[in-house]
N, C-alpha and C positions, 0 to 999 in steps of 0.2 A: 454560591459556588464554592467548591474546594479547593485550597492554596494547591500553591504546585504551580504547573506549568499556563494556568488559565486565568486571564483577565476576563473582564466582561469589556470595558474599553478598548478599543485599536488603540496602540501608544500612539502621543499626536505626530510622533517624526515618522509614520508609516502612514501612506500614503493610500488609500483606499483603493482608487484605479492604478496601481503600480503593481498592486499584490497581485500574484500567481492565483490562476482561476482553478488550479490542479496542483497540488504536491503529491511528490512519491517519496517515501521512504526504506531505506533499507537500515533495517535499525541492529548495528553490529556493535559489540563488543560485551552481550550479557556477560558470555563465561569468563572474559577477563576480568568484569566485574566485579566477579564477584571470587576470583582465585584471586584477585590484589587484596580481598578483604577477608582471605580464608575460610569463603564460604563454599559450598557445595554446585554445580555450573548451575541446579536447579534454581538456587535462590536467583540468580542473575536471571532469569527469565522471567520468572516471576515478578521481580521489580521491573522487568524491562514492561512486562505486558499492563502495567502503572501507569506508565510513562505515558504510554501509546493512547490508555485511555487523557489523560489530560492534554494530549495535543491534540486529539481527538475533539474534545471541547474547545480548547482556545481557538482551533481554527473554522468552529462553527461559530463562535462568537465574535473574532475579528471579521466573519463573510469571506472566509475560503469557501467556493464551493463542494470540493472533490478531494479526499485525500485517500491514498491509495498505500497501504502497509506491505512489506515485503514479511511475511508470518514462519512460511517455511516453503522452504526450494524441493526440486524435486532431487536434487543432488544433497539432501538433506536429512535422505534415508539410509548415507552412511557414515549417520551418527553412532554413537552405541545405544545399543535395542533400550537402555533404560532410561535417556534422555528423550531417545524419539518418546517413548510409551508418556512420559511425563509431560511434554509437550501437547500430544494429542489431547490426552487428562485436563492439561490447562486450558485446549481450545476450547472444549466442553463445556468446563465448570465454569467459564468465565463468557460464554454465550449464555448460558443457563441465568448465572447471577445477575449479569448488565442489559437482559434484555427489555424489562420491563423500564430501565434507565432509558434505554435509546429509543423505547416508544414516546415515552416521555420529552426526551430531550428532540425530539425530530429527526432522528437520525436513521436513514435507508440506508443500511448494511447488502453490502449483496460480494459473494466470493467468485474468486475465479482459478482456475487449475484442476488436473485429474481429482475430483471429489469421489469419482468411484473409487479411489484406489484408499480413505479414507475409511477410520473405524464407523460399522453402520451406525454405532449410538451418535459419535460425532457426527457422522453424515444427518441424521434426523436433526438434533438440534441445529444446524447450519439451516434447513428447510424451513425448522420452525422459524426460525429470525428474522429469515427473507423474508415469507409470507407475513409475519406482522409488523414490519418496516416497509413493506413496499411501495407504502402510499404517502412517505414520511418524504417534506423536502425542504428540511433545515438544513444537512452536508449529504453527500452520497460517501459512503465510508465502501471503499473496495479491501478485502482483502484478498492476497496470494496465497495459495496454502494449494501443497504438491505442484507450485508452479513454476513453468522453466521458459524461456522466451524463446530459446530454441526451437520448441518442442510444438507452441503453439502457433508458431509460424508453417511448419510442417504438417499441423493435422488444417490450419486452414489452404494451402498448396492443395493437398489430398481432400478436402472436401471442394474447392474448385474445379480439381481434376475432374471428379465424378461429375459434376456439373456439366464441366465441355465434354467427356464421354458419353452421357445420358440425354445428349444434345440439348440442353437446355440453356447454356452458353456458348457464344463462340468465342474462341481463342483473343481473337481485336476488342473484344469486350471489357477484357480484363484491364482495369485501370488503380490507382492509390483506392481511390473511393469505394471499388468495390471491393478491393481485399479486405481494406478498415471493415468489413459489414461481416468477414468471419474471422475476426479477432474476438477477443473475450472481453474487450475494449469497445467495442463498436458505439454505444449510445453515450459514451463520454468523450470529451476531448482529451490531446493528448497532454501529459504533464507538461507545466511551464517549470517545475521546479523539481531535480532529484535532489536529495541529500541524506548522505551517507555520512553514520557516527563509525569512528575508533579508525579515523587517519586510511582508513583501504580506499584507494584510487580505482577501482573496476564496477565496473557492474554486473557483475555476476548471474548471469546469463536472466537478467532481468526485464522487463518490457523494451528488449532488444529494437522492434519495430518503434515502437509508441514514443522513445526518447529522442527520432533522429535529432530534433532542433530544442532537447529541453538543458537547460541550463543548470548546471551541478552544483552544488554545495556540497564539501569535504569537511569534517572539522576531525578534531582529534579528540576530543570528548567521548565516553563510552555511551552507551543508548540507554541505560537507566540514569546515568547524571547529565541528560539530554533536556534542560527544563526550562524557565519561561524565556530568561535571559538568551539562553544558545538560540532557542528558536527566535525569538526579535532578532538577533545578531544575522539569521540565516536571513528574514524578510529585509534586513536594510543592507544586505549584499546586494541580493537580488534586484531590491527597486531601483539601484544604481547602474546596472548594467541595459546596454543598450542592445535589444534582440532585432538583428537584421534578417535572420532568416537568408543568408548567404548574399542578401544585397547589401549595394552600401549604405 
């Protein structure tokens, strides 16, 4: 395995059934990254998409099952045109390069967000991925890319709608369970764990539905110096805390 953020062992102070069966992350702070080191915003992305890959493994290797990357919002298109372009460029080349990795390592990639609104070359290689990961079940790797929680709440309302107009549901039908079923979420469970690098407290119009009862992790740390240490730091928050789910 490659140093960095991945062990092959669970540290022994982390707890096997304590761990979070789902993490979400929203991994902020590349650009200041990389202006505290007078680099260009693009290097910070690039390290950051490093990062991702080795937490990416270490939580396949401690037995997380599910982790879910926040990639790019859709309020993320007003960036300036040549960070967006170079982002997309990175989605590409770095599905392109790691994919034969993730066959390898067991890993079922699958996206979620407006992908039509995405370049078609990106669009193709996102297809290719899925399709030769599909059948992979060492972690399910979700990523968000053009995704807004906003947004995906409102096209499943509007695909319900047409459901009880086209009589095919009635209104008393509509329950948690079957909304869950047009989310972009539907066949995973929701995160036990969010965690958000470089000190920002919101969740930025992120798996707005899917977090009501998931328990947050903050740090101050930027998302490329995000590595083995910060993430153990973040699992023995977590195994600490007692989830009531609004009972006592």
């Amino acid at each position: 395995m490659s140093q960095g953020i991945c062990l092959e062992k669970l540290p022994e102070d982390l707890q096997q059934e304590l761990l979070p069966k789902h993490i979400a992350v929203i991994m902020d702070g590349n650009g200041r990254w990389a202006k505290k080191r007078g680099l260009p915003r693009i290097a910070g992305h690039r390290r950051g998409a490093s990062t991702l890959k080795e937490l990416l493994r270490c939580c396949k290797d401690w037995g997380i099952p599910a982790l879910t990357a926040y990639a790019f919002s859709t309020e993320n298109w007003g960036r300036p045109a040549g960070e967006v372009d170079f982002l997309m460029s990175l989605f590409e080349g770095k599905l392109r390069q790691e994919l034969r990795e993730m066959v390898d390592e067991d890993v079922q990639i699958q996206f979620m967000g407006n992908l039509q609104a995405l370049p078609k070359s990106l669009q193709a290689e996102i297809e290719r991925s899925v399709t030769a990961t599909q059948h992979n079940q060492g972690i399910l790797f979700t990523v968000a890319t053009n995704y807004g929680g906003r947004q995906e709440i409102v096209q499943a309302c509007q695909a319900i709608a047409t459901q009880v107009k086209e009589g095919k549901l009635q209104p008393e039908e509509i329950d948690e369970v079957l909304f869950k079923r047009y989310l972009y979420t539907a066949d995973v469970c929701d995160p036990d764990l969010l965690i958000r690098t470089s000190g920002e407290m919101r969740l930025s119009n992120f798996l707005l539905w899917q977090m009501a009862y998931s328990e947050i992790y903050i740090t101050e740390t930027l998302w490329p110096d995000f590595d083995r240490s910060e993430f153990h730091r973040a699992l023995s928050d977590y195994q600490k805390r007692s989830r009531r789910f609004g009972k006592v």
